[in-house]
C-alpha positions, 0 to 999 in steps of 0.5 A, a space after each residue: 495527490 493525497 489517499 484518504 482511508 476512510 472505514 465504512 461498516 457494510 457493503 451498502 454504505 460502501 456502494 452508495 460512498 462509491 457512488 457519490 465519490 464518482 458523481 463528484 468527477 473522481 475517477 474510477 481508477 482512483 476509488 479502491 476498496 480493501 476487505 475480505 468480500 471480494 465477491 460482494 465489492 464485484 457484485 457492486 461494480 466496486 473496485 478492489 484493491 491490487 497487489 501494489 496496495 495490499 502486498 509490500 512488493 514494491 518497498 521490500 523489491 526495494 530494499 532486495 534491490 539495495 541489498 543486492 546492490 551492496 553485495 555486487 558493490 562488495 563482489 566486485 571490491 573481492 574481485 579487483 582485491 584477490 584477482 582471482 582471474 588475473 588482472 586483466 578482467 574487462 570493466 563489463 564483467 564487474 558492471 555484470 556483477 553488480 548488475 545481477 547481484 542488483 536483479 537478484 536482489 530485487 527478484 528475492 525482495 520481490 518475493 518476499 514482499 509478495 508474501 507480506 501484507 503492505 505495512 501501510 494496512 497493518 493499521 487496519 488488518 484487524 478492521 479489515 479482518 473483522 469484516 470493515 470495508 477500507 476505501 482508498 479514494 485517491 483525490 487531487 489536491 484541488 479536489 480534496 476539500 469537496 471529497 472530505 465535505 461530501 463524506 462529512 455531510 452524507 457519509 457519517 457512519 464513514 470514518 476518515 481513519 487516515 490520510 497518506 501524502 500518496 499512498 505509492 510511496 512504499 517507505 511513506 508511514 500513514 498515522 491513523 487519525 482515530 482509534 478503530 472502530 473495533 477498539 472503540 466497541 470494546 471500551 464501551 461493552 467494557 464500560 457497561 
């Protein structure tokens, strides 16, 4: 399953893409829009974006976890070296140790990564920012050419910025495909 990240300019183009991409058999659940008018995307029936999508809790609960992991792994290397209980420490103790070291990590990545935007969209903050609509539509592979032709043909004020293997994967990079539409206008008034 690939994520295609396609920008569209306004709310209207943004219903009608929702519309078209569901009357192609494309779930519901697999159609997500990414932008600053919550309100509007509600007004539409379009589905926003969760927190899975928009905030980094998954890769930097990740990376807490790791982190939390080496430290219990080094506790519990302390603990057998100084022997500061005495020699006979049950085996429970030490899986304890790593075990809420690990958790600890986890909990502190987690919250961490809730109060970072997720690395994926730092690409599109700034489109996102200045009011452009990111549609997330989640295709099969199988499905894939018919989504992209269907955009193509009646979408082309669309832009396909990008393409991820599968948008979950939290340490995955998405190369954006063009520059973003908001570079693209600054050339150009700066040509004039």
């Amino acid at each position: 399953m690939n994520c295609l990240y396609y920008l569209a300019s306004t709310l209207e183009s943004t219903r009608r893409i929702s519309r078209d991409v569901r009357a192609l058999g494309v779930n519901d659940s697999f159609l997500h829009v990414i932008s600053k008018d919550e309100a509007g995307l509600q007004e539409q029936h379009i589905n926003s974006s969760n927190y899975l999508e928009t905030l980094d809790l998954i890769r930097d609960g990740l990376i807490g976890a790791a982190v939390g992991l080496i430290a219990g792994v080094f506790g519990v290397a302390l603990l057998k070296f100084f022997e500061p209980f005495g020699p006979n420490i049950p085996p429970v103790v030490y899986f304890a140790t790593v075990a809420v070291a690990t958790l600890f990590g986890a909990w502190d990545g987690g919250l961490m990564g809730i109060a970072s935007e997720n690395r994926k969209l730092a690409k599109f903050h700034d489109d996102i920012e200045h009011g452009w609509y990111l549609i997330l539509i989640y295709t099969p592979k199988d499905q894939e050419a018919a989504v992209r032709e269907m955009m193509r043909a009646r979408h082309p004020e669309a832009e396909l910025a990008a393409i991820d293997s599968h948008f979950i994967n939290p340490f995955s990079a998405v190369k954006r495909m063009a520059e973003s539409p908001l570079s693209m206008r600054g050339e150009l008034l700066q040509e004039d």
